[in-house]
N, C-alpha and C positions, 0 to 999 in steps of 0.2 A: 202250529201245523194246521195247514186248513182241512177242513173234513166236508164233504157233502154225503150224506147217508144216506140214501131212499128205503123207504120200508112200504108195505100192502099191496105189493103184487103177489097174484096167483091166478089159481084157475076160476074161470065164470062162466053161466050158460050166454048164449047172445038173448040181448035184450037185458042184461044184470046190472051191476052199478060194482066201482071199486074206488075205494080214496086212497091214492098216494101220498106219501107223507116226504117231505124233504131236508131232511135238521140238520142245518148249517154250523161251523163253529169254526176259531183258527182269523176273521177275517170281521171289517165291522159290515155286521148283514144289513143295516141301513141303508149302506151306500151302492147297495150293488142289487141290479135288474138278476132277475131269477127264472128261467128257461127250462119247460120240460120238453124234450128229445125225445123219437126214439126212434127204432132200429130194426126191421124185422130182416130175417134169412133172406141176403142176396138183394137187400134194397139198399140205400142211400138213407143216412140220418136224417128224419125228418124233425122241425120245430112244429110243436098242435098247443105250445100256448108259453105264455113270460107275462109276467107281471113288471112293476114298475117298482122302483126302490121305494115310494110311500102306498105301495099299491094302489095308487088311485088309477093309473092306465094298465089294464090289461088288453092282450090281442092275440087271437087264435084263428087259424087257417081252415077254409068254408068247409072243410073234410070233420072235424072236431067241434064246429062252432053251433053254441044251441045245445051242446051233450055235456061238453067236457066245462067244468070251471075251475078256476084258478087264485086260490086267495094267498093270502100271509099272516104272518103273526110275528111281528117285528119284536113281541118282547119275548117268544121264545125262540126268535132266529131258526122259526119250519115254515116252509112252501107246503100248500099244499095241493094237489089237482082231483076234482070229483068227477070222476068218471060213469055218466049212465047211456044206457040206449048202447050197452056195447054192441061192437061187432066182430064177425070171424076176422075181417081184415083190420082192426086194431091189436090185434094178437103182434108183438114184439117185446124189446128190452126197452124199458123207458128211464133214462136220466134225467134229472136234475143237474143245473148249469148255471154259476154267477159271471155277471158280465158288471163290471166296476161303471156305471152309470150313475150317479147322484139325481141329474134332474132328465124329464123328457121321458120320451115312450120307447117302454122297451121295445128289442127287434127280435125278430124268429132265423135270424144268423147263424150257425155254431160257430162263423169264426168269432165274433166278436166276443166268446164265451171264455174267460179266463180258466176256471175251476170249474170240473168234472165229478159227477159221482160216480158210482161203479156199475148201477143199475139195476133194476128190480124187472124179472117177469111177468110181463100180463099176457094172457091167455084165455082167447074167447072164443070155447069149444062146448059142442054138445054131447 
């Protein structure tokens, strides 16, 4: 059964830092690019970062880039994203998302996005 789990969303002041966690399992995490998403009230899923199935290419969109980074740990099958220099408009649900890519740079797509996880809230309020 595949699982995508996100865990360390909550509340922060702006200007704070938050690391999300992504723990994979059900699917071999090697072969597959890994996408964090997300979603706030009344917008459009956005992509703010994916790594590469050997993480060597990461790519984040100019809104997130410079704050947010994005690593892996391929032998314990979690994604992770560190979030600093938050802000009120980063406030959403953020998912984790695999996309079956073996070789080449991941994309900031959702469709290409096989597996879903359920989603964790961040929230950057004073």
């Amino acid at each position: 059964q595949v699982q995508l789990v996100e865990s360390g969303g909550g509340l922060v002041q702006p200007g704070g830092s938050l690391r999300l966690s992504c723990a994979a399992s059900g699917f071999i995490f090697d072969y597959y690019a890994i996408g964090w998403f997300r979603q706030a009230p009344g917008k459009e899923r956005e992509g703010v970062s994916c790594i590469s199935s050997s993480g060597g290419i990461t790519n984040y969109p100019d809104s997130v880039k410079g704050r947010f980074t994005i690593s892996r740990d391929n032998a314990k099958n979690t994604v992770y994203l560190q979030m600093n220099s938050l802000k009120p408009e980063d406030t959403a649900i953020y998912y984790c998302a695999a996309d079956r890519r073996l070789f080449g740079p991941c994309v900031l797509s959702s469709g290409n996005y096989n597996y879903w996880g359920q989603g964790t809230q961040v929230t950057v309020s004073s």
